[in-house]
C-alpha positions as CSV (number, residue, x, y, z in Angstrom):
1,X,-116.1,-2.5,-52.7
2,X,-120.0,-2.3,-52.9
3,X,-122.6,-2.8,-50.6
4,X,-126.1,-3.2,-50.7
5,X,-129.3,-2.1,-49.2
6,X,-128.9,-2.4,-45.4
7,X,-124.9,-1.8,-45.2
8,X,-122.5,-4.1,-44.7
9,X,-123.3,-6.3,-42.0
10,X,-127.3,-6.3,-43.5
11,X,-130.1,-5.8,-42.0
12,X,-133.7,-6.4,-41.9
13,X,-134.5,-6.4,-45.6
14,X,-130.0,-6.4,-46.5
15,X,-128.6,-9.2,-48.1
16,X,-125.7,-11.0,-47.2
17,X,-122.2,-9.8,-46.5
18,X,-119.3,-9.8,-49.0
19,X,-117.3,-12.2,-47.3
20,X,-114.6,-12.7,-48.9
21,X,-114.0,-9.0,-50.3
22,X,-113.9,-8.5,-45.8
23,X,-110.9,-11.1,-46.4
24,X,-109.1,-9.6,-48.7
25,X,-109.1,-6.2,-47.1
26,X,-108.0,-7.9,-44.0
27,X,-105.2,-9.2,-45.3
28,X,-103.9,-6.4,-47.4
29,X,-103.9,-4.2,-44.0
30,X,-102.1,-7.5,-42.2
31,X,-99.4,-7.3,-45.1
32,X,-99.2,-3.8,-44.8
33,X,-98.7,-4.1,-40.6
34,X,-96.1,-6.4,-41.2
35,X,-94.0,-4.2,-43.9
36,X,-93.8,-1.1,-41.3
37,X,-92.9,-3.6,-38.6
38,X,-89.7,-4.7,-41.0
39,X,-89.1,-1.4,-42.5
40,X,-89.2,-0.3,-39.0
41,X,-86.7,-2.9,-38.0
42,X,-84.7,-2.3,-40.6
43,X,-84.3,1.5,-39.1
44,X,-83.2,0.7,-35.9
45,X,-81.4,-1.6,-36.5
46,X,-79.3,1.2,-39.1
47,X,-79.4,3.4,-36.2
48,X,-78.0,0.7,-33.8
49,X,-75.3,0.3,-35.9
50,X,-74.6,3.9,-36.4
51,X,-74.4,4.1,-32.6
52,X,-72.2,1.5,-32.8
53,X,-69.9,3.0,-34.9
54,X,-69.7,6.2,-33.6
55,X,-68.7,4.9,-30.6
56,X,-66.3,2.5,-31.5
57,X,-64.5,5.7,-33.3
58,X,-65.3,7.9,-30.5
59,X,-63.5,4.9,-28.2
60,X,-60.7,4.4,-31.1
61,X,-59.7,8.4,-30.0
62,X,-60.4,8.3,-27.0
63,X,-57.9,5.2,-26.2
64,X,-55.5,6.2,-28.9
65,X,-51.7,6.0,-26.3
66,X,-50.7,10.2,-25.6
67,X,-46.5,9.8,-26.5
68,X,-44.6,10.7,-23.5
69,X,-42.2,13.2,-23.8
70,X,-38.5,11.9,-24.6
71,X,-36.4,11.4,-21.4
72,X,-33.4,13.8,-21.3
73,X,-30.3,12.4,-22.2
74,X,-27.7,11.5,-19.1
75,X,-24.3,12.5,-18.8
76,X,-22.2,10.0,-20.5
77,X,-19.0,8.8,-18.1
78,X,-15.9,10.2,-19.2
79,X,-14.1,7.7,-21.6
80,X,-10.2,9.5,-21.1
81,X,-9.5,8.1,-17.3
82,X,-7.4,10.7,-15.1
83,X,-3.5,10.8,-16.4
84,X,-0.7,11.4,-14.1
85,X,2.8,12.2,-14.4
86,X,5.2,9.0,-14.8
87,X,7.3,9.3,-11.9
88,X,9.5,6.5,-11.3
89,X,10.6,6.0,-8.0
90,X,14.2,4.8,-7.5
91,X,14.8,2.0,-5.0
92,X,15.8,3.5,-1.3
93,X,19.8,3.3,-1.3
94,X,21.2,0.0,0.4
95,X,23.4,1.3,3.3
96,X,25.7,-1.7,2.9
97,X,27.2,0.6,0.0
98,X,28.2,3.3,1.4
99,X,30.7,1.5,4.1
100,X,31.6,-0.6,1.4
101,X,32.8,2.3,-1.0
102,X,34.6,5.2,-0.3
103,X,33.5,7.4,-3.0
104,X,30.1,7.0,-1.2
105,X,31.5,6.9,2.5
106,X,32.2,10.5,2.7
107,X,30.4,11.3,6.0
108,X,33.0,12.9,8.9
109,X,34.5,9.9,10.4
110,X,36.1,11.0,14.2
111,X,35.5,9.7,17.1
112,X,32.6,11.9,18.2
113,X,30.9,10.8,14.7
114,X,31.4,6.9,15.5
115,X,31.3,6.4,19.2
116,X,29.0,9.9,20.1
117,X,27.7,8.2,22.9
118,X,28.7,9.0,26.7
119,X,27.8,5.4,27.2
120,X,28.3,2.1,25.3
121,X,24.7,0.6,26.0
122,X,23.8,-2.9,24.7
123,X,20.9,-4.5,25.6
124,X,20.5,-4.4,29.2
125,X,24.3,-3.9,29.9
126,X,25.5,0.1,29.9
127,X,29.3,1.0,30.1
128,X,30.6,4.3,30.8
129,X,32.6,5.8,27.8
130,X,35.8,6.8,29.6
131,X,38.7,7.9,26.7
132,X,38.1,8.0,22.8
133,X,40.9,8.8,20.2
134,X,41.7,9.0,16.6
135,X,45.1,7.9,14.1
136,X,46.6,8.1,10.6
137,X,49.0,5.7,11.9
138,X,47.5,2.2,12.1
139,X,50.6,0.0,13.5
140,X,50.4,3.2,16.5
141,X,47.2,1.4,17.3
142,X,48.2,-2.5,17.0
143,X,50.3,-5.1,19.1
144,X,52.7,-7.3,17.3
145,X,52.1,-8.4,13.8
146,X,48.7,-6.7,13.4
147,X,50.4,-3.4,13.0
148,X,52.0,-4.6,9.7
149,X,49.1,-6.4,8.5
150,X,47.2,-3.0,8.9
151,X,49.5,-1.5,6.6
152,X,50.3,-4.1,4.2
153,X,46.1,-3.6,3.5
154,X,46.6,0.0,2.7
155,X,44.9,0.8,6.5
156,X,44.2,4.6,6.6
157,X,42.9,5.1,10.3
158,X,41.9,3.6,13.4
159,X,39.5,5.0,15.9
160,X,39.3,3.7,19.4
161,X,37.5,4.2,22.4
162,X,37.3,2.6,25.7
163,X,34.5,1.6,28.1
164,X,34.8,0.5,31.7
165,X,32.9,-0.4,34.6
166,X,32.9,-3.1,37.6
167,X,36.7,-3.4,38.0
168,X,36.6,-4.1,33.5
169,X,37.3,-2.6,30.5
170,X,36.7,-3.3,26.7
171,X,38.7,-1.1,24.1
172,X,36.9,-1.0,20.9
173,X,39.0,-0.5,17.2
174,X,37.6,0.5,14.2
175,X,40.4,0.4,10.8
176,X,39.1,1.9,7.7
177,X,40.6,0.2,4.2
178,X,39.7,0.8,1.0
179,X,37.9,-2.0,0.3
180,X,35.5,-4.8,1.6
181,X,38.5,-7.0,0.7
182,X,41.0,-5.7,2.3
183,X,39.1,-5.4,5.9
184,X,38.5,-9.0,5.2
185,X,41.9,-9.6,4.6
186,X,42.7,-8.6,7.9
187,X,40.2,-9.9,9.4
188,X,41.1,-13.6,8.2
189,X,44.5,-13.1,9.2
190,X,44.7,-11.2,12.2
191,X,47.2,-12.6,15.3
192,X,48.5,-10.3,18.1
193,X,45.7,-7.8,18.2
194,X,44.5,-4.3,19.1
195,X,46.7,-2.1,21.6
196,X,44.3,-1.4,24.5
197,X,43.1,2.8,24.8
198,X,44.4,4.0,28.7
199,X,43.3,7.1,30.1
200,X,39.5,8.6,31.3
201,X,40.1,6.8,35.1
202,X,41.4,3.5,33.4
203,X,44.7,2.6,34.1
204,X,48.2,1.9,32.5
205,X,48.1,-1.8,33.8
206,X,44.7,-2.4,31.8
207,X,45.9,-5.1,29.1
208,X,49.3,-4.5,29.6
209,X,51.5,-7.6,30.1
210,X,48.9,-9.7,30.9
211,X,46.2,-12.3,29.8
212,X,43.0,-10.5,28.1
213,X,39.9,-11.5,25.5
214,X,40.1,-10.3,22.4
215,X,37.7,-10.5,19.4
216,X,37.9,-9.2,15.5
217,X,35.3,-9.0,12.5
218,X,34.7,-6.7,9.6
219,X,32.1,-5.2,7.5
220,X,31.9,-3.3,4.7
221,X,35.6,-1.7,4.4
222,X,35.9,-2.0,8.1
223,X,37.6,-4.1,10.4
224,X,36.4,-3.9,13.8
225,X,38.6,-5.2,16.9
226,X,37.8,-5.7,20.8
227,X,40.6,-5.9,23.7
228,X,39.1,-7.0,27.3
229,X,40.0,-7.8,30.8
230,X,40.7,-6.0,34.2
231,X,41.4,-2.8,34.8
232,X,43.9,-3.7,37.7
233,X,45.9,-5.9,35.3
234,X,45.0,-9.2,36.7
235,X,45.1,-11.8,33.9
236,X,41.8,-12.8,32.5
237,X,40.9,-16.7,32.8
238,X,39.0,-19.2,30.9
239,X,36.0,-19.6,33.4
240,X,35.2,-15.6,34.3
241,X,32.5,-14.0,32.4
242,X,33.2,-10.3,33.0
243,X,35.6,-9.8,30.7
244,X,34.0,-11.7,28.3
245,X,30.4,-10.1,28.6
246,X,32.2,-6.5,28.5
247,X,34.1,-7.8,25.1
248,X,30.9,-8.9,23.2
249,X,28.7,-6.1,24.1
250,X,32.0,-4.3,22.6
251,X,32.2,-6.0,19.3
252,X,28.1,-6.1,19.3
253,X,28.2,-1.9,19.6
254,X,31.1,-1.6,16.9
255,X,29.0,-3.2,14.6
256,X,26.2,-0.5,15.2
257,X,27.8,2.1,14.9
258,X,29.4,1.0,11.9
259,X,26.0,-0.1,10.0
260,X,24.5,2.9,11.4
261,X,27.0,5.3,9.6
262,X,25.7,3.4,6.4
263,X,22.0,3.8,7.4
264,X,22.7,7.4,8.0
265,X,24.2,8.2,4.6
266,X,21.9,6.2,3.0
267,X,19.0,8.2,4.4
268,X,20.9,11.5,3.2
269,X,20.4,10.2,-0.2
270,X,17.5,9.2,-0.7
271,X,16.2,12.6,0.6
272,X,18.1,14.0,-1.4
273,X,17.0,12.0,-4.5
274,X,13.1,13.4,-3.5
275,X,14.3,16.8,-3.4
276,X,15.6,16.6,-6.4
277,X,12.1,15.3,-8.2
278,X,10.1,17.4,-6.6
């Protein structure tokens, strides 16, 4: 671009300015402005973006999960459960058996074995033991027809003992067979009974000639008798009570001390059966 005499704006003797070439330039350096201003954009924009990314990454590691360490393994619960030995138990022995059969029934049998007692006590009642004895000979211990009906049943022994107090007396029999069947036998058939037991303070008039109360029951191969009344041989009637009471504690303490040898024996067994598995 030219200008003439007087530069560009003129002067006193210049001529007029080159307006247009002024527009021109103008706009070229307006164009130019406005290139740098979008190139420059342009730039930090990039660099925005860079920023951007880098921290995203950055952020990516930072936030990438650290893997916790495995937990250890637990001890598993045993699978096999606790064995133990198979021990059967046999059922306790029923004492019923063994004063039902004699191979079982082998237990001393005398009179300090079944009446060991100095006194016969039932319930609230206690008698004084006063004589006890003992016989292979069963009619020896009978009145009447019981003695044969003893032996007919193959009767091995009779144990007796007597108890007295108060002006009374009770003698208890005990007759061994050897079977259930046979004591029942006699017990079913039984008339004239049991010959009373003398001696020990009571007298010879006790049940002698005169009226008494008499009883008879079995268990097991037993056969258990009572003979009752008053020791001064006065004859017992229907409507006195001593007699009687003295005759059914009798035949009530029989019966003990018969299941009670059982109960005994049968106790002997089975600790003997625990022994014997041990």
């Amino acid at each position: 671009m030219s200008f003439g005499q007087g530069g560009p704006f003129g002067g006193p003797g210049g001529s007029t300015p080159d307006w247009d070439a002024l527009a021109d330039e103008s706009a070229t350096r307006s164009r130019r402005r406005r290139w740098l201003l979008i190139g420059g954009g342009a730039l930090a924009a990039l660099a925005v973006a860079a920023i951007v990314a880098t921290a995203v990454i950055t952020s990516g590691k930072d936030s990438k999960a650290t893997a916790l360490p495995a937990a250890p393994d637990l001890p598993k619960e045993p699978t096999a459960k606790p064995s133990f030995p198979d021990v059967s138990v046999p059922p306790p022995p029923d004492p019923r058996d063994y004063i039902s059969d004699p191979a079982k029934d082998t237990a001393p049998l005398t009179p300090a074995t079944l009446f060991p007692d100095e006194n016969m006590i039932v319930g609230e009642h206690s008698y004084p033991r006063a004589t006890a004895s003992a016989t292979t000979d069963c009619t020896a211990a009978a009145q009447g027809a019981l003695g044969s009906l003893l032996a007919a049943n193959g009767c091995t022994q009779v144990l007796r003992a007597t108890y007295a107090k108060d002006g009374v007396a009770v003698t208890v029999g005990v007759a061994v067979f050897p079977t259930p069947a046979k004591a029942a036998k006699v017990r079913d058939q039984t008339k004239p009974n049991l010959a009373p037991l003398v001696g020990g303070g009571v007298p010879a008039a006790f049940c002698q000639g005169t009226r008494c109360r008499t009883t008879t029951n079995a268990t097991g191969r037993y056969a258990y008798f009572t003979i009752s009344g008053y020791t001064d041989g006065k004859a017992v009637t229907e409507s006195e009570t001593l007699a009687q009471q003295i005759g059914r504690d009798g035949a009530s303490y029989a019966f003990t001390r018969i299941t009670q040898r059982g109960k005994d024996q049968a106790a002997k067994a089975a600790e003997e059966q625990l022994k014997s598995q041990s």
